[in-house]
Residue frames as a rotation matrix with the C-alpha (Angstrom) as fourth column:
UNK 1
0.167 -0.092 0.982 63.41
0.896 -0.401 -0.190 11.31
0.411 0.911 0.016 -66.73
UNK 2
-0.933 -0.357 -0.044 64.99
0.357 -0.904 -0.236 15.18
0.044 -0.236 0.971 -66.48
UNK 3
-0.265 0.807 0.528 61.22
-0.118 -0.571 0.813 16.46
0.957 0.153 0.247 -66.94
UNK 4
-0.166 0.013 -0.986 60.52
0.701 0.705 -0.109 15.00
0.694 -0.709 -0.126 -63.46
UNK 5
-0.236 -0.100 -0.967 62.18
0.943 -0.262 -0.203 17.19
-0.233 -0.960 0.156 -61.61
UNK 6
-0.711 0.053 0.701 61.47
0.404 -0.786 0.468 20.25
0.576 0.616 0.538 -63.66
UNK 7
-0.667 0.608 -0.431 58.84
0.214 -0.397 -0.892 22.73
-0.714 -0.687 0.135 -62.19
UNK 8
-0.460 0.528 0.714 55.77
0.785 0.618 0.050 23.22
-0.415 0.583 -0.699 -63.17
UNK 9
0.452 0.294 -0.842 55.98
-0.152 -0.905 -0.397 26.42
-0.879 0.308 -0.364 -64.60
UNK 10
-0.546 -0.778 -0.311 58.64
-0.668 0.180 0.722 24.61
-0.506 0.601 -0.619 -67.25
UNK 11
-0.884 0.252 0.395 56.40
0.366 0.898 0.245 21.61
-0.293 0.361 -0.886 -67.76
UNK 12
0.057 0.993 -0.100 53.17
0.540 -0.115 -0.833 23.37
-0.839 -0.007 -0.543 -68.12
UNK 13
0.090 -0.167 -0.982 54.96
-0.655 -0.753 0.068 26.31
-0.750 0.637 -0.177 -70.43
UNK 14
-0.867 -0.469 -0.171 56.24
-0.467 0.640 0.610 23.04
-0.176 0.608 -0.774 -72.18
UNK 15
-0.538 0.807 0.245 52.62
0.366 0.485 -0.795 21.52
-0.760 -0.338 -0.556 -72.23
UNK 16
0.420 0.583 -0.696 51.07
-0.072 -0.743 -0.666 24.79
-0.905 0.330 -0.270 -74.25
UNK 17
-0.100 -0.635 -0.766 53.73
-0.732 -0.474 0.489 23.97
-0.674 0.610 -0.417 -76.70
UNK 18
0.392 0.223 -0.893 52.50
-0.863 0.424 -0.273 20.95
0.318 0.878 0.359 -77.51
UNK 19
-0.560 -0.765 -0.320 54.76
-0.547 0.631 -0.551 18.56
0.623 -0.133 -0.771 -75.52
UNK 20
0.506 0.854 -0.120 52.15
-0.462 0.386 0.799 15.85
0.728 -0.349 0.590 -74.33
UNK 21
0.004 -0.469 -0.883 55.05
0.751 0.585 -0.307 13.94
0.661 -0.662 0.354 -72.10
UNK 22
-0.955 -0.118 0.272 55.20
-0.119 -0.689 -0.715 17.36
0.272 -0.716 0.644 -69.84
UNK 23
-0.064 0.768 0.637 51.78
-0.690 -0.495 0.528 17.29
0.721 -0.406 0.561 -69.56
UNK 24
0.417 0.130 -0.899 51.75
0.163 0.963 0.215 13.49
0.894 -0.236 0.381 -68.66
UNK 25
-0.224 -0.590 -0.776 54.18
0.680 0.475 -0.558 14.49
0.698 -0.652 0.295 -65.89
UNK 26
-0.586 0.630 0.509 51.86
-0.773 -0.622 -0.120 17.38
0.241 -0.464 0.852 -64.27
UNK 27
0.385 0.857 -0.343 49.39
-0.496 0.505 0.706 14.70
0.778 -0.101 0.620 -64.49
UNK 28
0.302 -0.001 -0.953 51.07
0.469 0.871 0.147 11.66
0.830 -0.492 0.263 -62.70
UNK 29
-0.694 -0.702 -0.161 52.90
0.390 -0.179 -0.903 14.52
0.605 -0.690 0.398 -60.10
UNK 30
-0.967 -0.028 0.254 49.48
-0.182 -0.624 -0.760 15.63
0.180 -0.781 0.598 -59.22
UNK 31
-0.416 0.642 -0.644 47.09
-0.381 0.520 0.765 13.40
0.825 0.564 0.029 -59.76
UNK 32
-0.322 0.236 -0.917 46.83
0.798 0.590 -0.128 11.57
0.510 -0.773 -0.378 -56.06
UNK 33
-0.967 -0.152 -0.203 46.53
0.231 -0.862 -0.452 15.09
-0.106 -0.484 0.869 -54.67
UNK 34
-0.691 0.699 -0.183 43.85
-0.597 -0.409 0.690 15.77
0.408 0.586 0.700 -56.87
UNK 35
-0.347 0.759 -0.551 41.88
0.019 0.593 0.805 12.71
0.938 0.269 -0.220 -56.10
UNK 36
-0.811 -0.230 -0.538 42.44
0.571 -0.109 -0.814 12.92
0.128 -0.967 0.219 -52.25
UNK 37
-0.704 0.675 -0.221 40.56
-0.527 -0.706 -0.473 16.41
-0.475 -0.217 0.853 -52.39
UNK 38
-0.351 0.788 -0.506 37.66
-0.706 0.132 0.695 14.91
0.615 0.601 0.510 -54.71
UNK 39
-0.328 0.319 -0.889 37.24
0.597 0.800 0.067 11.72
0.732 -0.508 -0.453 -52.43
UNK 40
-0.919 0.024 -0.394 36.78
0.338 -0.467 -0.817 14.23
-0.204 -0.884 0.421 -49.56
UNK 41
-0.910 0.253 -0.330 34.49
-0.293 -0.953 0.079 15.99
-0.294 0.169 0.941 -51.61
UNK 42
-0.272 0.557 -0.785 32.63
-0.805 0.315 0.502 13.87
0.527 0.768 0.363 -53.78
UNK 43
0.122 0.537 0.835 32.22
-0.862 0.474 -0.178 10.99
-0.491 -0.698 0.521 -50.72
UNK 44
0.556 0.221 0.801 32.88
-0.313 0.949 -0.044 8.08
-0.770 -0.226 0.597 -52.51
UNK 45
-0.155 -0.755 0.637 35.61
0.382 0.549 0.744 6.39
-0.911 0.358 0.204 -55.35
UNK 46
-0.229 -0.044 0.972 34.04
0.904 0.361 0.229 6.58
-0.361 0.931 -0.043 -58.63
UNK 47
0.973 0.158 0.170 32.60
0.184 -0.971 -0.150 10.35
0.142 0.177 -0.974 -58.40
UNK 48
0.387 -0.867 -0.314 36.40
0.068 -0.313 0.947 10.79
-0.920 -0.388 -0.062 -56.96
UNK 49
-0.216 -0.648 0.730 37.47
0.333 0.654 0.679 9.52
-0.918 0.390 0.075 -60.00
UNK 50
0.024 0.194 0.981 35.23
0.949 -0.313 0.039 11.62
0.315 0.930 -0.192 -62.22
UNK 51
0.934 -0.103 -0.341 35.84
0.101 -0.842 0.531 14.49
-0.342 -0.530 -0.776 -60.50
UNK 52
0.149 -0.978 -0.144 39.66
0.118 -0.127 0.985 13.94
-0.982 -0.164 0.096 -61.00
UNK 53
-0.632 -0.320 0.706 39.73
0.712 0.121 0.692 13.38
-0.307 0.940 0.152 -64.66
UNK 54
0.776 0.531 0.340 36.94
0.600 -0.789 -0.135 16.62
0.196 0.309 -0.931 -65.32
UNK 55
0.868 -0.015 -0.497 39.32
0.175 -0.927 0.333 18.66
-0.465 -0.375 -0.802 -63.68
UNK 56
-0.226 -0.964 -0.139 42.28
-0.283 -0.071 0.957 17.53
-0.932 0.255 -0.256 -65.55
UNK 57
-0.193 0.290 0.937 40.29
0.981 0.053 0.186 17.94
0.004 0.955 -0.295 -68.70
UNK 58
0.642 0.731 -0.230 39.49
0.750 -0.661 -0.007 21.18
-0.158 -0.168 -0.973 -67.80
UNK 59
0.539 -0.648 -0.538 42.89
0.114 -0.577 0.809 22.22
-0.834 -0.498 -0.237 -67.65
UNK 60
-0.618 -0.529 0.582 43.76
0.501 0.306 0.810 21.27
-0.607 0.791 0.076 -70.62
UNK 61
0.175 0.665 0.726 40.26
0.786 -0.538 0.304 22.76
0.593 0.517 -0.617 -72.60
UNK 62
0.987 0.148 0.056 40.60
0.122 -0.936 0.331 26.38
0.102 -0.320 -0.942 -70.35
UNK 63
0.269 -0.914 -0.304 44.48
0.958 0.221 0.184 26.16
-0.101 -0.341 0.935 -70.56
UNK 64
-0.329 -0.363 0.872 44.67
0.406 -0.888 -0.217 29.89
0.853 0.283 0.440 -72.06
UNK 65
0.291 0.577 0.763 43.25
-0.289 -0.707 0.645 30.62
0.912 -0.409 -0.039 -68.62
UNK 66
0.720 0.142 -0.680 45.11
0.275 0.840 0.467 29.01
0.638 -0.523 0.565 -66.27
UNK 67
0.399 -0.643 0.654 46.84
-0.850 -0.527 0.000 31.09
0.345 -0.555 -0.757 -63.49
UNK 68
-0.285 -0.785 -0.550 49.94
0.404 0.422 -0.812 29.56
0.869 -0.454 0.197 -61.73
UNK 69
0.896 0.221 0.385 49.90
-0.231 -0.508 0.830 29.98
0.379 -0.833 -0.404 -57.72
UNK 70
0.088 -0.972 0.220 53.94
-0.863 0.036 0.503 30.43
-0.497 -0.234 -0.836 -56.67
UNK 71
-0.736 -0.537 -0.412 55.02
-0.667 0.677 0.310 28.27
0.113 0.503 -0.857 -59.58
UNK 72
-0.837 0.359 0.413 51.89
0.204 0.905 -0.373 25.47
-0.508 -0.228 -0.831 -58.96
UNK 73
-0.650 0.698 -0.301 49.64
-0.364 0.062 0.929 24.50
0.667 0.713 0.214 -61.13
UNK 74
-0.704 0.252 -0.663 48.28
0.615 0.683 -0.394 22.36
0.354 -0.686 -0.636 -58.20
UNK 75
-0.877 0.351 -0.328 46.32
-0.156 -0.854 -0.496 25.70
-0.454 -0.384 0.804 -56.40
UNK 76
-0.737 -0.044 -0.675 44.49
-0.654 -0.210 0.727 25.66
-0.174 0.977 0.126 -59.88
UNK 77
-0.702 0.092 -0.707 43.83
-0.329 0.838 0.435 22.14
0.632 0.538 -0.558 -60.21
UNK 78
-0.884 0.112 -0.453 42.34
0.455 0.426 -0.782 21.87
0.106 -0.898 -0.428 -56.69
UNK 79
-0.630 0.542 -0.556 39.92
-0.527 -0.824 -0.206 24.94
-0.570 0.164 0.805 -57.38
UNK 80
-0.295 0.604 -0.741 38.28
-0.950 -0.099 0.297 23.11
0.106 0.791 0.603 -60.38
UNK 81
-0.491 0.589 -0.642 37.71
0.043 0.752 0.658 19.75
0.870 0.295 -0.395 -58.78
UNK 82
-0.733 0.669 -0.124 35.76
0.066 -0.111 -0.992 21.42
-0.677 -0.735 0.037 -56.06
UNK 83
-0.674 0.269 -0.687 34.06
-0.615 -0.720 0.322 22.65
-0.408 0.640 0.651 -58.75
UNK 84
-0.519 0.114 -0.847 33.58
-0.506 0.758 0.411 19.15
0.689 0.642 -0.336 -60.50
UNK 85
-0.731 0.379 -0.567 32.74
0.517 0.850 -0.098 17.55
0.445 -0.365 -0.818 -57.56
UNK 86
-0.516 0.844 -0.144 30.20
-0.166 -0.264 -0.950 19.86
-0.840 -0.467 0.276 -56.32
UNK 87
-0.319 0.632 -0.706 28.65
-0.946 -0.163 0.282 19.71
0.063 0.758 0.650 -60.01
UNK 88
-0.741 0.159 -0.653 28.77
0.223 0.975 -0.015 15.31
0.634 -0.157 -0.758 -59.46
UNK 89
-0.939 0.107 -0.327 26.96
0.323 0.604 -0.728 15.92
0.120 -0.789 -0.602 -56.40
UNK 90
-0.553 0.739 -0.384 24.37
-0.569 -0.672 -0.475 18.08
-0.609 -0.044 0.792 -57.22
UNK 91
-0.356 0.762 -0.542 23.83
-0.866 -0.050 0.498 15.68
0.352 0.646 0.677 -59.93
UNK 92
-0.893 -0.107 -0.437 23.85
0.169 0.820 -0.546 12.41
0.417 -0.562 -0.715 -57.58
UNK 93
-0.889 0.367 -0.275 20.76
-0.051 -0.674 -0.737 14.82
-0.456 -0.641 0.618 -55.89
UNK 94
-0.253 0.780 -0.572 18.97
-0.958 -0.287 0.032 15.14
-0.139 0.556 0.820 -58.83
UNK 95
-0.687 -0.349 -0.637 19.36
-0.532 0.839 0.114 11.45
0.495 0.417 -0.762 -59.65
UNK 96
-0.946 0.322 -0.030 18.04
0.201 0.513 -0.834 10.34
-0.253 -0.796 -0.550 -55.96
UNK 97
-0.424 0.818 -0.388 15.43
-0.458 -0.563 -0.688 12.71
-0.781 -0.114 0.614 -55.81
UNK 98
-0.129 0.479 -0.868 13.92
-0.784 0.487 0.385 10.85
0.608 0.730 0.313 -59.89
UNK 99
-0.451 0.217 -0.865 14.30
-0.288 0.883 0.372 7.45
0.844 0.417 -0.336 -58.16
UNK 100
-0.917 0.317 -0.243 12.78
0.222 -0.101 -0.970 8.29
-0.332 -0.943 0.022 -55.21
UNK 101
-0.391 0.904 -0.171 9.87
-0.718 -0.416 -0.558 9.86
-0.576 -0.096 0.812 -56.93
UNK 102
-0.625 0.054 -0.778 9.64
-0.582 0.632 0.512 6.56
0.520 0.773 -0.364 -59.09
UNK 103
0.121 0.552 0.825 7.07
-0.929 -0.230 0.291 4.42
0.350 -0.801 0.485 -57.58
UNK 104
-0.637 -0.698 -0.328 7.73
-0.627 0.716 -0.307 0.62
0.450 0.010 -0.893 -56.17
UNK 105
0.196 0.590 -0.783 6.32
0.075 0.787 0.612 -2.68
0.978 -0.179 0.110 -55.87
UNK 106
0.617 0.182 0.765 5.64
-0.756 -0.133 0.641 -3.14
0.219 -0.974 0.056 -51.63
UNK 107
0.973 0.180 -0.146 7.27
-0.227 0.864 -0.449 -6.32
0.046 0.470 0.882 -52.65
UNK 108
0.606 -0.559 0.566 10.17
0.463 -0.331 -0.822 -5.28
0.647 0.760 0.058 -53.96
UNK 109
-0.239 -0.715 0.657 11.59
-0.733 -0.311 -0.605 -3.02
0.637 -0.626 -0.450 -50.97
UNK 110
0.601 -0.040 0.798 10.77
-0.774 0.220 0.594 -5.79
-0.200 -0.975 0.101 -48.50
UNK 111
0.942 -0.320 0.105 13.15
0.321 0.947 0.009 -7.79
-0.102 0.026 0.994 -50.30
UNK 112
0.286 -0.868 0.406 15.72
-0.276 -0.480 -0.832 -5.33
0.918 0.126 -0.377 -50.31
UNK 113
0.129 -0.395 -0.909 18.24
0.953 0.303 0.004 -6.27
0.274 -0.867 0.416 -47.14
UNK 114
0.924 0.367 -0.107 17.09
0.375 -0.819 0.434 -3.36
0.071 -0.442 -0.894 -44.46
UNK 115
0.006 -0.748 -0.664 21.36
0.622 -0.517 0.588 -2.79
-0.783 -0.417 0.461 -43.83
UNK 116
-0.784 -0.465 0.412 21.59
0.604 -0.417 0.679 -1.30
-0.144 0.781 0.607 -47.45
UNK 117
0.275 0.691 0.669 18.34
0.814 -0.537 0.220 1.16
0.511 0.484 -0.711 -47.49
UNK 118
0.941 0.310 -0.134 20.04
0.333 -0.918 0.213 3.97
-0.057 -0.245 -0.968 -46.05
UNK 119
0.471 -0.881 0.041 23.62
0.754 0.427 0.499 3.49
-0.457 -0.204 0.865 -47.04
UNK 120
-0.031 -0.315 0.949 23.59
0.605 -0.761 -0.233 6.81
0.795 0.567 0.214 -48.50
UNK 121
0.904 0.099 0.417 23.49
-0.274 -0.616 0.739 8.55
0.330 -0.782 -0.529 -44.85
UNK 122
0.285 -0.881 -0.377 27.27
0.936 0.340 -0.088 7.98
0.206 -0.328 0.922 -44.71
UNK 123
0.245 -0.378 -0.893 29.48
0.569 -0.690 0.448 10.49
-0.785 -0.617 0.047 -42.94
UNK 124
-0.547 -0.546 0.634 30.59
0.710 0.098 0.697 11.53
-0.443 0.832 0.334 -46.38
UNK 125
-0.439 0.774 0.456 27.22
0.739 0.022 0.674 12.29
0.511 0.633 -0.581 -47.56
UNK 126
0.445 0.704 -0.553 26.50
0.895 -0.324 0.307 14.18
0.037 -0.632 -0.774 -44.46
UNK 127
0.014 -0.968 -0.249 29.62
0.622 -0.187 0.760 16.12
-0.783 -0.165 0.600 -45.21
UNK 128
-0.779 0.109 0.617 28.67
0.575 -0.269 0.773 16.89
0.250 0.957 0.146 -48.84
UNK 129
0.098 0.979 -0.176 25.52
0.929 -0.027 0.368 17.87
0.356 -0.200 -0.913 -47.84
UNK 130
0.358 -0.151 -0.921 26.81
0.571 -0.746 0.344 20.33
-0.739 -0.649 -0.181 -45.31
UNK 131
-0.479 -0.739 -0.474 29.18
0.477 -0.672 0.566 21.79
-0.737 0.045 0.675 -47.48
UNK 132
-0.150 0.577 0.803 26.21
0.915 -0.226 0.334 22.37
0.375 0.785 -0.494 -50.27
UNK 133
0.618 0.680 -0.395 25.07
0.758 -0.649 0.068 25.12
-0.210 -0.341 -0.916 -48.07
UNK 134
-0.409 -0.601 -0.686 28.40
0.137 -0.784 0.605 27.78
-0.902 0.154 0.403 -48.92
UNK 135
0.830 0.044 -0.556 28.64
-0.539 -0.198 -0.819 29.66
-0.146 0.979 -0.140 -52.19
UNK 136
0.862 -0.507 -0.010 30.71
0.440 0.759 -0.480 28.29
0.251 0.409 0.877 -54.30
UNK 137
0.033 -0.962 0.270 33.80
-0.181 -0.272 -0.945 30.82
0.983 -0.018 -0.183 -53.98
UNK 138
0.163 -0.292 0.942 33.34
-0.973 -0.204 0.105 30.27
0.161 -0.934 -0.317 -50.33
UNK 139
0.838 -0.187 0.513 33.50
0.139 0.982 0.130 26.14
-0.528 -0.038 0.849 -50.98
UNK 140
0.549 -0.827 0.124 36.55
0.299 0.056 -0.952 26.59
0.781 0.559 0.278 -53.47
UNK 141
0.055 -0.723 0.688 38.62
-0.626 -0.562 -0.541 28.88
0.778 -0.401 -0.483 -50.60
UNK 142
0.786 0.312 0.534 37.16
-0.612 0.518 0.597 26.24
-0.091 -0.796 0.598 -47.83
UNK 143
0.974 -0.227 -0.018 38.16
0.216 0.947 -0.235 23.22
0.070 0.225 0.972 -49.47
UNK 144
0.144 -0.978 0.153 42.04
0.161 -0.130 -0.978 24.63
0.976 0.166 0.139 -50.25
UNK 145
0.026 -0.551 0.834 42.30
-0.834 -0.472 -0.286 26.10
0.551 -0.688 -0.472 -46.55
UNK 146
0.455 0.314 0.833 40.73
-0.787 0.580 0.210 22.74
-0.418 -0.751 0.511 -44.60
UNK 147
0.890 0.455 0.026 41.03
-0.417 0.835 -0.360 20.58
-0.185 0.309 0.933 -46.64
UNK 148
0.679 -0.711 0.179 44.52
0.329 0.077 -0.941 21.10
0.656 0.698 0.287 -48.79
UNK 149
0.734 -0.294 -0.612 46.07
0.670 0.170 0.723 22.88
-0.109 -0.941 0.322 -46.12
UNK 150
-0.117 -0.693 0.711 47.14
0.687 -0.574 -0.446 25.89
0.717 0.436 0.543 -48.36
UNK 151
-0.602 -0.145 -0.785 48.16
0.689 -0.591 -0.420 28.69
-0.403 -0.794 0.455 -46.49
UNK 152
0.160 0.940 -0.301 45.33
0.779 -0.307 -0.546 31.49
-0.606 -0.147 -0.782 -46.63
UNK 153
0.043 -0.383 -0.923 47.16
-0.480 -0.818 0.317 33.94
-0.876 0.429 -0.219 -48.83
UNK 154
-0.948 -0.269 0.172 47.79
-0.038 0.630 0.775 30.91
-0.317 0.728 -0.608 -51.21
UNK 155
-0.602 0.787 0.137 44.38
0.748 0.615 -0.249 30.06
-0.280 -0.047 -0.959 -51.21
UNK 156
0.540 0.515 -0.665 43.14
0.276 -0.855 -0.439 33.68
-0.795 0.053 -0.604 -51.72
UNK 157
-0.450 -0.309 -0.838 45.26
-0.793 -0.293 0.534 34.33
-0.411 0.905 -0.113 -54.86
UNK 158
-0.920 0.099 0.380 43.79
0.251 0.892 0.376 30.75
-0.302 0.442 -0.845 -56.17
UNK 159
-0.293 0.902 0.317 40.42
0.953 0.251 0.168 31.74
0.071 0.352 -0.933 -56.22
UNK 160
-0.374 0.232 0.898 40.84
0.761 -0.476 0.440 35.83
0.530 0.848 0.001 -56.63
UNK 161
0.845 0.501 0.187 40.00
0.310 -0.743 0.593 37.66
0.436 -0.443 -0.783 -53.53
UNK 162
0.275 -0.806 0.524 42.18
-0.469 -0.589 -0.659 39.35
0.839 -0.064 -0.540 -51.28
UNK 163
-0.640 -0.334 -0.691 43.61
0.452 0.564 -0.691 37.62
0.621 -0.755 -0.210 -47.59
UNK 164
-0.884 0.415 0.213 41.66
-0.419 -0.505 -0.755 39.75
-0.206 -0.757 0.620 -45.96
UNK 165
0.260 0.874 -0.410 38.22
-0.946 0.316 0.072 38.95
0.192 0.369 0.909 -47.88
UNK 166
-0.067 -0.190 -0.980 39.63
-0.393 0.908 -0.149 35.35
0.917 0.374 -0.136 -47.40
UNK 167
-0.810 -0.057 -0.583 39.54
0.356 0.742 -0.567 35.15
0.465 -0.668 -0.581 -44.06
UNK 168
-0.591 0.737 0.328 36.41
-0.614 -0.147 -0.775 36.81
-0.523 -0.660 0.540 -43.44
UNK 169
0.018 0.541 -0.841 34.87
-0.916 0.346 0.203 34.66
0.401 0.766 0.502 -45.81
UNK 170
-0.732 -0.403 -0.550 36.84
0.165 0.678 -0.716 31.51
0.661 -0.615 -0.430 -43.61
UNK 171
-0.990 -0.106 -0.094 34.98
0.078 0.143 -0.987 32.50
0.118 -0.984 -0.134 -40.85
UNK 172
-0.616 0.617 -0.490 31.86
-0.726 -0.687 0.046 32.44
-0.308 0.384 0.871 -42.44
UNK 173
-0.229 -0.446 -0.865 32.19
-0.867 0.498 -0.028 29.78
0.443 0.743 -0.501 -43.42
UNK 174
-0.861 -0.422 -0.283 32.86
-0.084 0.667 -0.741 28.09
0.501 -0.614 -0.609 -40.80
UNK 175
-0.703 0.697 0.142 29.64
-0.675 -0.591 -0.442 29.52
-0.224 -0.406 0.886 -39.09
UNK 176
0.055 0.476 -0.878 27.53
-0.919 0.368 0.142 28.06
0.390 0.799 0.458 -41.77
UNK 177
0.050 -0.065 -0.997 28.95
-0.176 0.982 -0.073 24.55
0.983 0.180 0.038 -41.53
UNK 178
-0.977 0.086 0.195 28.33
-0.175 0.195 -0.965 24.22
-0.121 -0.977 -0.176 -37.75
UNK 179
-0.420 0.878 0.229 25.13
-0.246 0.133 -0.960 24.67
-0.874 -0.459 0.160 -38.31
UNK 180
0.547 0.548 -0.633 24.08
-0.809 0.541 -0.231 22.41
0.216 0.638 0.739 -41.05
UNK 181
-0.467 -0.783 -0.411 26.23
-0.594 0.622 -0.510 19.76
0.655 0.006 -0.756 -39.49
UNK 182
0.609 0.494 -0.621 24.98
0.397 0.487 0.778 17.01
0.687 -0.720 0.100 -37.13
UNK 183
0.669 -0.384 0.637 26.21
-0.539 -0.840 0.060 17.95
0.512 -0.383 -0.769 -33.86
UNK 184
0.590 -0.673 0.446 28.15
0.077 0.597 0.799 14.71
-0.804 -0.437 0.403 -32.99
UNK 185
0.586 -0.676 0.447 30.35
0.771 0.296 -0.564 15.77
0.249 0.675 0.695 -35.82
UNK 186
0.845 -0.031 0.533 30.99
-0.362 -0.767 0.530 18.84
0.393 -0.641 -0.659 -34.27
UNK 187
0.652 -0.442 0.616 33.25
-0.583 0.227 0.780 16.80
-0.485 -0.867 -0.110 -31.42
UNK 188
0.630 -0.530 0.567 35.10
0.633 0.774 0.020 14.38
-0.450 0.346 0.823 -33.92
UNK 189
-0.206 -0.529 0.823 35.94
0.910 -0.414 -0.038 17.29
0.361 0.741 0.567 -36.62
UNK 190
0.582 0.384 -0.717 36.31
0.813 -0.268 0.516 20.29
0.006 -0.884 -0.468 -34.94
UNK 191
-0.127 -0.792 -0.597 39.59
0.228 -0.609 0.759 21.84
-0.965 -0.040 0.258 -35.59
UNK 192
-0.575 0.170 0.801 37.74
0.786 -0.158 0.598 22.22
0.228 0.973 -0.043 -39.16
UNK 193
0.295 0.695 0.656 35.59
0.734 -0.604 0.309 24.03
0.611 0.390 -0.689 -37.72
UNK 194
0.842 -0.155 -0.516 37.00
0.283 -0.688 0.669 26.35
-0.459 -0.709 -0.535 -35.10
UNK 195
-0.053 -0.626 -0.778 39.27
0.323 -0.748 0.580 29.29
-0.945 -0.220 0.242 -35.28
UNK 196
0.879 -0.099 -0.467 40.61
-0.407 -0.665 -0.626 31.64
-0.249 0.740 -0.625 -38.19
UNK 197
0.618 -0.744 0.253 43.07
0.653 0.308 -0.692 30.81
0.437 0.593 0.676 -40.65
UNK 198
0.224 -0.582 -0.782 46.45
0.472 -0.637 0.610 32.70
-0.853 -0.506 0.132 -39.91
């Protein structure tokens, strides 16, 4: 279809108007994108997966508020399922933290198989974890610079500060997540953490 190739300043204007097939094609043109960053974030399929569809409800319920970033809705979209998935994981936290305080038969965990009692200490998890420790505007600008691979000006109009404030904030950042990382992650992922955006 012609809507395809349209930009998404055409399809979104067309969206506000009411035209549900424009939206449909935002959706399917940025949908894998979307989930990508949530799986990163959120550590694991199905939170991906609610993570992806919150944020593309969101867009649709906060639409009178939705800034474009050089024609892309995408900037936008990428901003609010950090959002989503940090809100999943906080509640994934609260969740543990009830059935942990719940109390169990001795029984019971020695029939649990010993590979699956710690299968939440996945690199993922250590990953979330870490990144709990930023503020949020400094996880929203993270995620787009490391993660998405917007350029640092992009990324600093997405979430409202200036390039400058963006990249001291980057390097703050970074700080931070060294130390709340294990340090054999350090040596694998690295070029996340070292240097300054350009």
């Amino acid at each position: 279809m012609e809507n395809v190739q349209l930009g998404d300043d055409v399809l979104w204007a067309d969206s506000l108007k009411g035209d549900a097939e424009a939206f449909g094609h935002l959706y399917d043109r940025h949908r894998g994108r979307v989930f990508r960053h949530a799986y990163r974030l959120a550590g694991g399929r199905h939170d991906a997966e609610d993570a992806t569809a919150a944020a593309f409800l969101e867009l649709w319920r906060r639409r009178d508020r939705v800034r474009l970033i050089e024609g892309s809705i995408l900037p936008w979209l990428l901003v609010t399922t950090t959002n989503t998935a940090r809100n999943l994981q906080r509640a994934k936290v609260r969740h543990r933290k009830l059935l942990d305080a719940i109390p169990r038969r001795a029984e019971a965990e020695a029939e649990l198989d010993p590979a699956h009692l710690h299968h939440d200490l996945s690199l993922n998890d250590e990953v979330a974890q870490a990144l709990a420790v930023l503020k949020p505007l400094d996880l929203r600008l993270f995620s787009l610079v490391v993660f998405e691979e917007l350029p640092l000006p992009a990324a600093a109009e997405a979430v409202g500060i200036s390039p400058g404030a963006a990249k001291v904030r980057m390097h703050r950042a970074r700080q931070k997540l060294k130390a709340a990382l294990p340090r054999s992650f350090h040596h694998v992922h690295s070029p996340a953490l070292k240097g300054d955006p350009s």
